[in-house]
C-alpha positions in Angstrom: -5.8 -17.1 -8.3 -2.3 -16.7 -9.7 0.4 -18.4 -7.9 3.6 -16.3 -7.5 7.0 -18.1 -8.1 10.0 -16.9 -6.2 13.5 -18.5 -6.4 12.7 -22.5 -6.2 9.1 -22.0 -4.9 5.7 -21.1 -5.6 3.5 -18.6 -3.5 0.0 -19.4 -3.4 -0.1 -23.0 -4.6 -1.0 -24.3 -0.9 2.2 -24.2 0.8 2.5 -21.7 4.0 5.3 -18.9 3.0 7.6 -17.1 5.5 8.7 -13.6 4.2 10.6 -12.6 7.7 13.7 -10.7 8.7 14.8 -7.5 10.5 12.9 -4.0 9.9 15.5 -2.1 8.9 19.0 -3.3 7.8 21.3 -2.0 10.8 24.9 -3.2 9.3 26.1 -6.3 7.8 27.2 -8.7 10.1 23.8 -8.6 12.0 22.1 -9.0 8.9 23.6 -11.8 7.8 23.7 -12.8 11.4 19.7 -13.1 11.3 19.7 -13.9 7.6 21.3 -17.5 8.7 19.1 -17.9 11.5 16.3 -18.1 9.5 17.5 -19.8 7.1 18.5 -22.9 9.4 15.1 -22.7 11.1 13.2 -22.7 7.6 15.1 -25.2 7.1 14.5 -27.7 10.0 10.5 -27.1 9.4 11.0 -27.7 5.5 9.0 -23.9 5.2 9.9 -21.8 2.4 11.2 -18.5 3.4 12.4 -14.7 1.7 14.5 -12.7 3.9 13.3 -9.0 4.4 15.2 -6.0 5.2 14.8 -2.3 4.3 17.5 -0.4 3.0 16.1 2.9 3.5 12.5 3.8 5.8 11.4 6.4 4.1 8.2 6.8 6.5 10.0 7.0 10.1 7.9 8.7 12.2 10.5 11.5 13.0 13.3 13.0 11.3 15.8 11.9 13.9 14.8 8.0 13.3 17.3 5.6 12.0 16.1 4.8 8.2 19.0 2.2 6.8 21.9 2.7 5.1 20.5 3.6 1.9 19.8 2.4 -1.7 23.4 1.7 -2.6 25.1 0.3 0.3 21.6 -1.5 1.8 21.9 -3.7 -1.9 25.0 -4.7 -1.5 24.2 -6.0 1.8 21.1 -8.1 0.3 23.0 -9.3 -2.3 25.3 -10.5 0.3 22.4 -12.3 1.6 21.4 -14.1 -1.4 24.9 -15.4 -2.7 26.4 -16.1 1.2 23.0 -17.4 2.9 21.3 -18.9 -0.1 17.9 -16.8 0.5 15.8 -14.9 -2.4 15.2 -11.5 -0.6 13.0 -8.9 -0.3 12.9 -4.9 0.4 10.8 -1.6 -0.3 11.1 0.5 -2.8 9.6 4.6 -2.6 10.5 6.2 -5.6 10.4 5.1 -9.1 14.2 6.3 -9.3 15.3 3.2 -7.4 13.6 0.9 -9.0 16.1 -0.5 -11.5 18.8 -0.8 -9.0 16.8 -2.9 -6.6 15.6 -5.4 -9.4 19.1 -5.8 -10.1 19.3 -7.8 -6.5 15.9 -8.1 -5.2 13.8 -11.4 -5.7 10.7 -9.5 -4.9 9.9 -5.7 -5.2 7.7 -4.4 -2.4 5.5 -1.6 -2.5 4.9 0.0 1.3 1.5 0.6 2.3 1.5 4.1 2.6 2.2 4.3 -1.3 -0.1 1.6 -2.4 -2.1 4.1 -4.4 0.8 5.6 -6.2 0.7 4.6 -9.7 3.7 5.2 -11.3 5.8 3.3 -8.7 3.3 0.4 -8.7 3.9 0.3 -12.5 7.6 0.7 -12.3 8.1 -2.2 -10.0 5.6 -4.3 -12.3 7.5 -3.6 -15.1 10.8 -5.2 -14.6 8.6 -8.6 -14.4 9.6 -9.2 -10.6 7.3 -10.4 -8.5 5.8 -7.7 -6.7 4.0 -7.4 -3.2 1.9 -4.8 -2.3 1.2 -4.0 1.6 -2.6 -2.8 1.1 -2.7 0.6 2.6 -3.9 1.1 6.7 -6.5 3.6 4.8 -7.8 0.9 2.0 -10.5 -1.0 2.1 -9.6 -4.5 0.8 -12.0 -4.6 -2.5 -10.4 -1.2 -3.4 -7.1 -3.2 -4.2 -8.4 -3.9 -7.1 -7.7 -0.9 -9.2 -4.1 -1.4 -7.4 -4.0 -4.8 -8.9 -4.9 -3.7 -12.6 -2.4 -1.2 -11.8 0.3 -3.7 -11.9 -1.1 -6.0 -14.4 -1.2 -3.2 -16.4 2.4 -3.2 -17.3 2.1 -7.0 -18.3 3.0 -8.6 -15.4 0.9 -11.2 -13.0 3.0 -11.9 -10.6 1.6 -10.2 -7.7 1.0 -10.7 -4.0 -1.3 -8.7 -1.6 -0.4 -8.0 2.1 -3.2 -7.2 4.9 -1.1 -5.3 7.6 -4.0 -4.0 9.0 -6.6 -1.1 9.4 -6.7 2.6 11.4 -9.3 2.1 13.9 -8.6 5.8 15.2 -5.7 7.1 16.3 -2.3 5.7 16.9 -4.2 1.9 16.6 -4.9 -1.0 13.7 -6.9 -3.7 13.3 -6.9 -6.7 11.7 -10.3 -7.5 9.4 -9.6 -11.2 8.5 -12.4 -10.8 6.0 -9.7 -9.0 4.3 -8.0 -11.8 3.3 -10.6 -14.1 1.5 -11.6 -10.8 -0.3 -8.0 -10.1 -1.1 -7.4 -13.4 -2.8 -10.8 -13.2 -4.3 -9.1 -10.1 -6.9 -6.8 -13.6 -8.3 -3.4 -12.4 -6.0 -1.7 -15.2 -3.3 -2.6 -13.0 -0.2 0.0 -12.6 2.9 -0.6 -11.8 6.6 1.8 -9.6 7.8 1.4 -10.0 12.0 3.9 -7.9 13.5 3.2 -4.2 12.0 -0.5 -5.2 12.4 0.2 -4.9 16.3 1.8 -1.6 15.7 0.5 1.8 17.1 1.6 4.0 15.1 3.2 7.0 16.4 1.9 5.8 19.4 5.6 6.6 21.6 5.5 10.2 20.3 8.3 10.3 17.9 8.3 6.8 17.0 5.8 3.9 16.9 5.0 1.3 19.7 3.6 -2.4 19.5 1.8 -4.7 21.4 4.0 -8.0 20.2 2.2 -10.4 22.6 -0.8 -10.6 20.0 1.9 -11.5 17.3 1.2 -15.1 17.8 -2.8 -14.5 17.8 -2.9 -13.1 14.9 -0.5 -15.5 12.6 -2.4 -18.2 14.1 -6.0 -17.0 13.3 -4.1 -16.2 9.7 -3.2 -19.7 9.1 -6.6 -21.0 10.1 -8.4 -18.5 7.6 -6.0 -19.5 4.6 -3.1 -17.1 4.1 -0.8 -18.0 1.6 2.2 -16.7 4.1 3.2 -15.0 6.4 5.2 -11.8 7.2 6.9 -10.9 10.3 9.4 -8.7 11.4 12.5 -10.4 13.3 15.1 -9.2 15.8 17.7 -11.0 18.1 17.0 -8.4 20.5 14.1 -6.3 20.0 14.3 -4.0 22.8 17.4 -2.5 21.0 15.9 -3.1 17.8 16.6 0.6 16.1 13.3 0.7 14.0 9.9 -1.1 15.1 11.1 -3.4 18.1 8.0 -2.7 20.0 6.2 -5.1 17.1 9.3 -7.6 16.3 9.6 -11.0 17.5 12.5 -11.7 19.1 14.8 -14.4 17.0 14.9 -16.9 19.8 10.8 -17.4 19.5 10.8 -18.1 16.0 11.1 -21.7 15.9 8.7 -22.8 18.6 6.0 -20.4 16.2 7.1 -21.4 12.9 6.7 -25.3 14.1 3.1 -24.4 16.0 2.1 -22.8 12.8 3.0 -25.2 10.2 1.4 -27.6 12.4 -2.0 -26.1 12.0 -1.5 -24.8 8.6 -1.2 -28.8 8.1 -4.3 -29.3 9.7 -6.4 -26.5 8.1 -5.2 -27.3 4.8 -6.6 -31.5 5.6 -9.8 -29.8 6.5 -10.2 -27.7 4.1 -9.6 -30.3 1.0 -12.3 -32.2 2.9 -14.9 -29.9 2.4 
Protein backbone atom coordinates (compact mmCIF):
# COMPACT_ATOMS: atom_id res chain seq x y z
CA UNK A 1 0.00 0.00 0.00
CA UNK A 2 1.16 3.46 -1.00
CA UNK A 3 1.00 6.07 1.54
CA UNK A 4 -0.33 9.45 0.33
CA UNK A 5 1.55 12.63 1.46
CA UNK A 6 -0.43 15.78 1.94
CA UNK A 7 1.05 19.08 3.19
CA UNK A 8 3.34 17.93 6.41
CA UNK A 9 1.70 14.46 6.63
CA UNK A 10 1.30 11.17 5.34
CA UNK A 11 -1.99 9.23 4.63
CA UNK A 12 -1.98 5.68 5.11
CA UNK A 13 1.28 5.24 7.20
CA UNK A 14 -0.86 4.39 10.46
CA UNK A 15 -2.05 7.61 11.61
CA UNK A 16 -6.06 8.26 11.61
CA UNK A 17 -6.76 11.33 9.04
CA UNK A 18 -9.63 13.89 9.30
CA UNK A 19 -10.66 15.27 5.78
CA UNK A 20 -13.86 17.36 7.32
CA UNK A 21 -15.53 20.62 6.52
CA UNK A 22 -18.83 22.07 5.28
CA UNK A 23 -20.65 20.50 2.03
CA UNK A 24 -20.87 23.30 0.10
CA UNK A 25 -18.91 26.56 0.51
CA UNK A 26 -21.87 29.12 1.53
CA UNK A 27 -19.62 32.52 1.63
CA UNK A 28 -16.43 33.35 3.12
CA UNK A 29 -16.66 34.34 6.58
CA UNK A 30 -18.51 31.01 7.46
CA UNK A 31 -16.03 29.13 5.77
CA UNK A 32 -13.28 30.38 7.30
CA UNK A 33 -15.46 30.48 10.38
CA UNK A 34 -15.50 26.49 10.32
CA UNK A 35 -12.16 26.32 8.68
CA UNK A 36 -10.64 27.60 12.19
CA UNK A 37 -12.79 25.48 14.18
CA UNK A 38 -11.31 22.56 12.92
CA UNK A 39 -8.27 23.48 12.88
CA UNK A 40 -8.05 24.35 16.75
CA UNK A 41 -9.87 20.98 17.50
CA UNK A 42 -7.29 18.95 15.16
CA UNK A 43 -5.22 20.62 16.93
CA UNK A 44 -5.90 19.94 20.66
CA UNK A 45 -6.24 16.00 19.63
CA UNK A 46 -2.76 16.22 17.66
CA UNK A 47 -5.00 14.61 14.47
CA UNK A 48 -4.06 15.53 11.04
CA UNK A 49 -6.74 17.20 9.21
CA UNK A 50 -7.68 18.66 5.25
CA UNK A 51 -10.45 21.05 5.12
CA UNK A 52 -13.24 20.28 2.57
CA UNK A 53 -15.58 22.43 0.74
CA UNK A 54 -17.20 22.32 -2.67
CA UNK A 55 -17.09 25.17 -4.82
CA UNK A 56 -19.67 24.08 -7.13
CA UNK A 57 -22.36 20.71 -6.55
CA UNK A 58 -22.71 19.75 -9.70
CA UNK A 59 -25.10 16.74 -8.69
CA UNK A 60 -27.89 18.66 -6.54
CA UNK A 61 -30.79 16.78 -6.60
CA UNK A 62 -32.90 19.68 -8.16
CA UNK A 63 -32.24 22.61 -10.30
CA UNK A 64 -33.44 25.07 -7.67
CA UNK A 65 -30.61 23.72 -5.02
CA UNK A 66 -27.93 25.90 -3.91
CA UNK A 67 -24.52 24.48 -5.76
CA UNK A 68 -21.52 27.04 -4.39
CA UNK A 69 -20.27 29.96 -5.69
CA UNK A 70 -18.46 28.46 -8.53
CA UNK A 71 -14.99 27.49 -9.87
CA UNK A 72 -13.55 31.05 -9.73
CA UNK A 73 -14.80 32.68 -6.70
CA UNK A 74 -15.12 29.10 -4.49
CA UNK A 75 -10.90 28.99 -5.13
CA UNK A 76 -10.29 32.02 -3.93
CA UNK A 77 -12.12 31.26 -0.89
CA UNK A 78 -9.91 27.93 -0.34
CA UNK A 79 -7.00 29.64 -0.95
CA UNK A 80 -8.05 31.91 1.73
CA UNK A 81 -8.18 28.82 3.80
CA UNK A 82 -4.89 27.62 3.28
CA UNK A 83 -2.77 30.89 3.64
CA UNK A 84 -5.18 32.50 6.65
CA UNK A 85 -6.02 29.01 8.66
CA UNK A 86 -2.84 27.12 7.83
CA UNK A 87 -4.98 23.90 6.39
CA UNK A 88 -4.08 21.89 3.07
CA UNK A 89 -7.67 21.65 1.50
CA UNK A 90 -9.72 19.79 -0.48
CA UNK A 91 -12.67 20.10 -3.17
CA UNK A 92 -14.47 18.23 -6.30
CA UNK A 93 -13.70 18.62 -9.46
CA UNK A 94 -16.53 17.49 -12.59
CA UNK A 95 -15.15 18.44 -15.66
CA UNK A 96 -11.75 18.12 -17.00
CA UNK A 97 -12.01 21.99 -17.94
CA UNK A 98 -11.43 22.90 -14.26
CA UNK A 99 -8.88 20.88 -13.54
CA UNK A 100 -5.90 23.14 -13.87
CA UNK A 101 -7.41 25.89 -11.97
CA UNK A 102 -8.15 23.80 -8.92
CA UNK A 103 -4.57 22.30 -8.81
CA UNK A 104 -3.39 25.72 -8.73
CA UNK A 105 -4.98 25.87 -4.93
CA UNK A 106 -6.13 22.52 -4.01
CA UNK A 107 -3.91 20.13 -1.89
CA UNK A 108 -5.91 17.28 -3.05
CA UNK A 109 -8.15 16.78 -6.15
CA UNK A 110 -11.29 14.84 -5.56
CA UNK A 111 -13.15 12.85 -7.96
CA UNK A 112 -17.11 12.62 -6.80
CA UNK A 113 -18.63 9.29 -6.85
CA UNK A 114 -21.04 9.68 -9.34
CA UNK A 115 -18.02 10.21 -11.90
CA UNK A 116 -15.73 7.62 -10.60
CA UNK A 117 -15.90 5.77 -13.86
CA UNK A 118 -15.15 8.78 -16.01
CA UNK A 119 -11.82 8.41 -17.53
CA UNK A 120 -10.68 11.38 -18.83
CA UNK A 121 -11.39 13.36 -15.63
CA UNK A 122 -9.78 10.62 -13.51
CA UNK A 123 -6.69 11.08 -15.76
CA UNK A 124 -6.79 14.76 -15.68
CA UNK A 125 -6.72 15.13 -12.03
CA UNK A 126 -3.82 12.37 -11.91
CA UNK A 127 -1.89 14.19 -14.14
CA UNK A 128 -1.06 17.39 -12.42
CA UNK A 129 0.72 14.87 -9.73
CA UNK A 130 -1.78 15.91 -6.81
CA UNK A 131 -2.92 13.64 -4.71
CA UNK A 132 -6.08 12.44 -5.73
CA UNK A 133 -9.16 10.87 -3.89
CA UNK A 134 -11.72 9.00 -5.48
CA UNK A 135 -15.24 8.58 -3.72
CA UNK A 136 -15.97 4.87 -5.09
CA UNK A 137 -19.20 5.18 -6.80
CA UNK A 138 -22.90 4.17 -4.72
CA UNK A 139 -23.13 1.72 -8.00
CA UNK A 140 -19.43 0.13 -7.73
CA UNK A 141 -18.59 -2.76 -6.30
CA UNK A 142 -15.29 -2.24 -4.32
CA UNK A 143 -12.87 -4.85 -6.37
CA UNK A 144 -14.15 -2.89 -9.52
CA UNK A 145 -12.01 0.16 -8.33
CA UNK A 146 -9.44 -1.30 -9.68
CA UNK A 147 -9.53 -0.49 -13.26
CA UNK A 148 -10.37 3.12 -11.62
CA UNK A 149 -7.05 2.89 -9.86
CA UNK A 150 -4.91 1.94 -13.10
CA UNK A 151 -6.85 4.70 -14.45
CA UNK A 152 -4.98 7.12 -12.38
CA UNK A 153 -1.70 5.43 -12.26
CA UNK A 154 -1.89 5.52 -15.68
CA UNK A 155 -0.92 9.07 -16.07
CA UNK A 156 2.21 8.36 -13.73
CA UNK A 157 0.98 9.22 -10.61
CA UNK A 158 0.55 7.04 -7.25
CA UNK A 159 -0.74 9.09 -5.09
CA UNK A 160 -4.13 8.01 -4.60
CA UNK A 161 -6.74 7.51 -2.02
CA UNK A 162 -10.02 5.46 -2.15
CA UNK A 163 -13.32 6.64 -0.27
CA UNK A 164 -16.25 4.00 0.63
CA UNK A 165 -19.34 6.35 0.98
CA UNK A 166 -21.49 3.67 0.72
CA UNK A 167 -23.80 1.40 -1.48
CA UNK A 168 -27.65 1.68 -3.09
CA UNK A 169 -29.51 -0.83 -1.26
CA UNK A 170 -32.82 0.21 -3.25
CA UNK A 171 -34.25 3.33 -3.46
CA UNK A 172 -33.47 6.56 -1.85
CA UNK A 173 -31.13 4.30 0.80
CA UNK A 174 -27.13 3.21 1.26
CA UNK A 175 -25.28 1.00 2.96
CA UNK A 176 -22.20 0.64 4.32
CA UNK A 177 -20.18 -2.90 3.39
CA UNK A 178 -17.10 -2.56 5.71
CA UNK A 179 -15.69 -5.48 3.76
CA UNK A 180 -15.19 -2.63 1.39
CA UNK A 181 -12.57 -1.25 2.96
CA UNK A 182 -9.99 -4.11 3.59
CA UNK A 183 -10.69 -4.94 -0.21
CA UNK A 184 -10.22 -1.30 -1.07
CA UNK A 185 -6.78 -1.10 0.47
CA UNK A 186 -6.03 -4.47 -0.80
CA UNK A 187 -5.75 -2.60 -4.75
CA UNK A 188 -2.29 -0.69 -2.82
CA UNK A 189 -4.56 2.89 -2.10
CA UNK A 190 -4.77 4.42 1.88
CA UNK A 191 -8.67 3.89 2.02
CA UNK A 192 -11.03 6.58 3.77
CA UNK A 193 -14.52 6.27 5.46
CA UNK A 194 -16.56 8.88 4.60
CA UNK A 195 -19.61 8.61 7.49
CA UNK A 196 -21.86 11.36 6.91
CA UNK A 197 -23.06 10.93 3.03
CA UNK A 198 -23.14 7.15 3.91
CA UNK A 199 -26.28 8.02 6.18
CA UNK A 200 -27.72 9.99 3.27
CA UNK A 201 -30.96 9.06 1.42
CA UNK A 202 -30.69 10.23 -1.43
CA UNK A 203 -33.46 12.13 -2.89
CA UNK A 204 -35.21 10.92 -0.17
CA UNK A 205 -37.06 14.72 0.74
CA UNK A 206 -38.20 14.89 -2.87
CA UNK A 207 -36.19 17.64 -4.28
CA UNK A 208 -33.29 17.20 -2.11
CA UNK A 209 -31.70 14.49 -0.05
CA UNK A 210 -32.32 13.58 3.65
CA UNK A 211 -29.97 11.80 6.39
CA UNK A 212 -30.21 9.85 9.29
CA UNK A 213 -27.01 11.74 11.20
CA UNK A 214 -27.55 9.75 14.49
CA UNK A 215 -25.71 6.65 12.89
CA UNK A 216 -22.83 9.13 12.02
CA UNK A 217 -20.99 8.16 15.13
CA UNK A 218 -21.72 4.23 14.45
CA UNK A 219 -20.33 4.18 11.51
CA UNK A 220 -16.83 6.22 12.10
CA UNK A 221 -16.54 4.10 15.04
CA UNK A 222 -16.95 0.62 13.35
CA UNK A 223 -14.52 2.50 10.64
CA UNK A 224 -11.79 3.04 12.99
CA UNK A 225 -12.08 -0.46 14.50
CA UNK A 226 -11.80 -2.08 10.84
CA UNK A 227 -8.61 0.09 9.87
CA UNK A 228 -9.42 3.14 7.89
CA UNK A 229 -6.75 5.27 7.12
CA UNK A 230 -9.21 8.41 7.79
CA UNK A 231 -12.04 9.75 7.99
CA UNK A 232 -14.47 12.06 6.07
CA UNK A 233 -17.25 13.97 7.38
CA UNK A 234 -19.21 16.64 6.49
CA UNK A 235 -19.46 19.62 9.14
CA UNK A 236 -21.88 22.47 9.86
CA UNK A 237 -22.30 24.93 12.92
CA UNK A 238 -25.83 24.62 12.32
CA UNK A 239 -27.00 21.92 10.18
CA UNK A 240 -30.63 22.39 10.16
CA UNK A 241 -29.82 25.56 8.07
CA UNK A 242 -27.09 23.86 6.42
CA UNK A 243 -28.00 24.87 2.51
CA UNK A 244 -26.79 21.51 0.95
CA UNK A 245 -26.83 18.06 2.93
CA UNK A 246 -27.65 19.13 6.61
CA UNK A 247 -29.81 16.21 7.19
CA UNK A 248 -26.19 14.01 7.06
CA UNK A 249 -23.75 16.90 8.74
CA UNK A 250 -22.54 16.93 12.09
CA UNK A 251 -23.09 19.76 13.81
CA UNK A 252 -19.60 21.77 14.73
CA UNK A 253 -20.23 21.66 18.41
CA UNK A 254 -20.07 17.56 18.37
CA UNK A 255 -16.86 17.33 16.79
CA UNK A 256 -14.54 17.33 19.55
CA UNK A 257 -16.14 14.89 21.96
CA UNK A 258 -15.98 12.36 18.45
CA UNK A 259 -12.79 13.23 17.21
CA UNK A 260 -11.34 12.54 20.99
CA UNK A 261 -13.65 9.07 21.27
CA UNK A 262 -12.31 8.12 18.01
CA UNK A 263 -8.63 8.73 18.31
CA UNK A 264 -9.03 7.01 21.51
CA UNK A 265 -9.97 3.77 19.92
CA UNK A 266 -8.12 4.24 16.75
CA UNK A 267 -5.15 4.11 19.54
CA UNK A 268 -6.41 1.06 20.87
CA UNK A 269 -7.09 -0.89 17.56
CA UNK A 270 -3.92 0.15 16.17
CA UNK A 271 -2.06 -1.64 19.82
CA UNK A 272 -4.11 -4.60 18.92
CA UNK A 273 -3.57 -4.86 15.81
CA UNK A 274 0.52 -4.63 15.93
CA UNK A 275 -0.02 -7.45 18.47
CA UNK A 276 -1.29 -9.86 16.18
Amino acid sequence: MTPVQVADFWVGDGGLVMIAGPCVIEDAAATLEIARALKEIAGQLDLPLIFKASYDKANRTSIESFRGPGLKEGLKILARVKEEVGLPVLSDVHQVSEVAAAAEVLDVLQIPAFLCRQTDLVVAAAATGKPVNIKKGQFMAPWDMKAVVEKAWSAGNRQVILTERGAALGYNNLVVDFRSLPIMRGLGCPVILDVTHSVQLPGGQGTCSGGQREFIPHLARAGVAVGVDGLFMEVHPDPEKARCDGPNSLSLKDILPLWRDLKELHEFCRVRFMRQ
